[in-house]
C-alpha positions as CSV (number, residue, x, y, z in Angstrom):
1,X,33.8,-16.9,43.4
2,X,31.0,-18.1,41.8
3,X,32.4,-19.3,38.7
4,X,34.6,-21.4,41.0
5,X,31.4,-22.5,43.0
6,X,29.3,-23.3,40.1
7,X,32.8,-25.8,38.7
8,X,33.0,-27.1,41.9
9,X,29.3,-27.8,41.7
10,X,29.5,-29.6,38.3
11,X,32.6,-31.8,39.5
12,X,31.4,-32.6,42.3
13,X,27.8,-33.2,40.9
14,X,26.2,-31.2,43.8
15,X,22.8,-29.2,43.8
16,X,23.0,-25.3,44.1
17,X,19.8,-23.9,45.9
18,X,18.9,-20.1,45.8
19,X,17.1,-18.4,49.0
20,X,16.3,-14.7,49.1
21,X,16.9,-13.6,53.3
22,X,13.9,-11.5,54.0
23,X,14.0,-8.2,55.1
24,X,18.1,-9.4,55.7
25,X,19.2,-5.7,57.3
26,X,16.1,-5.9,59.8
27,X,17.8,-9.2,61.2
28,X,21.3,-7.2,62.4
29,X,21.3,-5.5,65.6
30,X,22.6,-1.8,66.2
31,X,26.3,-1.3,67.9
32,X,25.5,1.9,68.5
33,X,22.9,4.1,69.4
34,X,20.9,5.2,66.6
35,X,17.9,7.6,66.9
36,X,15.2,9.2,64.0
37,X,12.3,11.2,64.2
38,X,8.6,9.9,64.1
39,X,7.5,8.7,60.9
40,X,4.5,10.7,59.1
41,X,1.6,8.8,59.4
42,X,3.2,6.5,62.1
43,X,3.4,9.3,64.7
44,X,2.7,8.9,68.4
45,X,-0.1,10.9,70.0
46,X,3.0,13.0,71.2
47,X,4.6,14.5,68.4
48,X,7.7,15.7,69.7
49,X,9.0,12.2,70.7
50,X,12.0,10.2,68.7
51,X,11.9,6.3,68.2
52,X,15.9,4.8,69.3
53,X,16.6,2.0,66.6
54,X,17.5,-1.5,67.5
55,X,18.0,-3.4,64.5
56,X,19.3,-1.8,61.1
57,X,17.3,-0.1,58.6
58,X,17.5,0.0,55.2
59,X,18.7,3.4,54.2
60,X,21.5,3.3,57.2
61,X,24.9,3.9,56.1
62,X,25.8,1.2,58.1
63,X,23.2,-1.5,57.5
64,X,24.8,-3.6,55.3
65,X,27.8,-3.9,57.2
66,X,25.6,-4.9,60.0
67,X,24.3,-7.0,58.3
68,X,27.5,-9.4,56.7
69,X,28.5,-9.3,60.6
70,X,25.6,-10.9,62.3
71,X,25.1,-13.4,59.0
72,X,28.9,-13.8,59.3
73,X,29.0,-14.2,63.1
74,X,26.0,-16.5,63.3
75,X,27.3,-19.0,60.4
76,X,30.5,-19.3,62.4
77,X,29.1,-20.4,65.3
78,X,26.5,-23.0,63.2
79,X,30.5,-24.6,62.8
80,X,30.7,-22.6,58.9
81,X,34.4,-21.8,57.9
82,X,34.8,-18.4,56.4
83,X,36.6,-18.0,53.2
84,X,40.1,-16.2,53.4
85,X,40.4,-15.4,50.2
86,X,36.6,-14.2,49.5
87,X,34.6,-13.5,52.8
88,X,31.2,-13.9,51.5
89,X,31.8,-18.0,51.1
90,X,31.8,-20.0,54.1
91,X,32.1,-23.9,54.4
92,X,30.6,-26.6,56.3
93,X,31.9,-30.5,56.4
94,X,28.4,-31.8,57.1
95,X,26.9,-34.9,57.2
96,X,30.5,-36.7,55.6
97,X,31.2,-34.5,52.6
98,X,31.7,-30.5,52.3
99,X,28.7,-28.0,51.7
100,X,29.2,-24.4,50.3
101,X,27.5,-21.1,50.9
102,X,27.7,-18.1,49.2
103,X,26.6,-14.7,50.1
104,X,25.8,-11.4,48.4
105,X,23.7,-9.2,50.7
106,X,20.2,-11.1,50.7
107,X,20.9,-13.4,48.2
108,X,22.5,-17.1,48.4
109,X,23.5,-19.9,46.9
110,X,23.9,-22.6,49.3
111,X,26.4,-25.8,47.1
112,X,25.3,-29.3,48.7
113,X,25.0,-33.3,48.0
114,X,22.0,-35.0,50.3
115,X,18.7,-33.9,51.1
116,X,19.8,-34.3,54.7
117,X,22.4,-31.4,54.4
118,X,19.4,-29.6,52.6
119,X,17.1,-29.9,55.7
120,X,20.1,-29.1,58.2
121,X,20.7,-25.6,56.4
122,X,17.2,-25.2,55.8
123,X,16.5,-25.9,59.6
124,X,19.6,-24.0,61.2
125,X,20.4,-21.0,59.0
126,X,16.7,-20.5,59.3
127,X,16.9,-19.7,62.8
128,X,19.4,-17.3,62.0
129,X,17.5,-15.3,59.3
130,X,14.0,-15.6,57.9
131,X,15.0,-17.8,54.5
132,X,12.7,-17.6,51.0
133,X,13.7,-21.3,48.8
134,X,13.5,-20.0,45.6
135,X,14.5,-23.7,44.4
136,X,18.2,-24.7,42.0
137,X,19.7,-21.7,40.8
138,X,18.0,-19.9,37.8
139,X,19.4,-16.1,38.3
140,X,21.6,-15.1,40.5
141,X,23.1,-11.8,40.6
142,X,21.4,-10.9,37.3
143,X,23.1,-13.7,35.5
144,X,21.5,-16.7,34.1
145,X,22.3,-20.2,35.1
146,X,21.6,-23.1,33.2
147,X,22.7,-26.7,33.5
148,X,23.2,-28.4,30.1
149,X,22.8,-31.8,29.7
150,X,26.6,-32.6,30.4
151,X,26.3,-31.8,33.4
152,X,27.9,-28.3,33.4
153,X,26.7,-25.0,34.3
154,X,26.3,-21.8,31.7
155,X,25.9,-18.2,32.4
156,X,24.4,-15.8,30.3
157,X,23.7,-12.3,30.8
158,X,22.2,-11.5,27.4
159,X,19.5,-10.5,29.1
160,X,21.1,-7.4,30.6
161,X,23.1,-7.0,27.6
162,X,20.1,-5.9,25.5
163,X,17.9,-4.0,28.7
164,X,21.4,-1.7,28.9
165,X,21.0,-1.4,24.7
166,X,17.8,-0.2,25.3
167,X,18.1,1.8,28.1
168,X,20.9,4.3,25.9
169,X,19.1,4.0,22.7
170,X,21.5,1.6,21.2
171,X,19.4,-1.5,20.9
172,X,19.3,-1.0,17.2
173,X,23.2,-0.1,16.3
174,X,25.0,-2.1,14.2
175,X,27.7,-4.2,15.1
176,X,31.2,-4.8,14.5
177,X,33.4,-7.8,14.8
178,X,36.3,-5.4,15.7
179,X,35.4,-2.6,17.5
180,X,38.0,-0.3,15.9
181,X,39.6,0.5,12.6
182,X,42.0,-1.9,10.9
183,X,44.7,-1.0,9.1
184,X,44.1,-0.6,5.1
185,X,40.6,0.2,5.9
């Protein structure tokens, strides 16, 4: 979906902002009844009590689940339309022309024209979760997103090619253009 997103973006000449959600599974309520014990250092002055959850936690099975709902749920009612096909990308006519989010956990990409849709998502999706701008897409998912001077977006993930090299002791093999043997060799 993003591939598709970034095209659409180039086509259509539109700007792709990046917000982090903070602390995104803290934002979800609880469905059901969820209780833990005291944490140490954090413990009442009687011991034997347990603290009932209402909001997710990281660490829940069920947090991130939780989580998609409410963000899911809460875009609807802002008037978002949620993809069919891929349910993490929503869209919004706003303001006379169409507006894209996409969402990955705590991380997205919101696909837009004016500043005015800019300040309406900033304004309204903020209310929904606590928002970090972290300005036009650089790095998204680990991949790297440029724009080159055609207008078109580029990913690269050269970057994780070579920390993954590293990382199994193999940033200093030798490579092959075919990665098995030819006949006659």
């Amino acid at each position: 979906s993003i591939k598709v997103a970034l095209c659409l973006a180039s086509v259509q000449n539109k700007k792709v902002q990046h917000f982090d959600v903070k602390t995104a599974f803290l934002h979800a309520p609880l469905k059901e009844q969820i209780y833990m014990r005291q944490i140490p250092g954090f413990e009442h002055k009687k011991r034997d009590l347990v603290l009932k959850l209402n909001f997710s936690l990281y660490g829940l099975h069920q947090s991130g689940r939780n989580w998609f709902v409410y963000l899911s749920d809460s875009l609807k009612q802002l008037g978002f339309q949620q993809c069919v096909a891929d349910p993490c990308v929503f869209t919004i006519e706003l303001l006379g022309s169409n507006v894209i989010l996409l969402a990955f956990v705590d991380d997205i990409l919101f696909l837009h024209d004016t500043e005015e849709q800019f300040q309406w998502f900033v304004e309204n999706v903020g209310q929904v979760c606590s928002l970090k701008h972290l300005g036009l897409v650089q790095n998204y998912l680990g991949v790297n997103i440029s724009k080159n001077s055609q207008g078109h977006y580029e990913l690269c993930q050269s970057e994780k090619v070579v920390k993954l090299l590293t990382e199994y002791g193999m940033a200093e093999a030798n490579s092959i253009s075919t990665p098995m043997l030819v006949e006659g060799e």
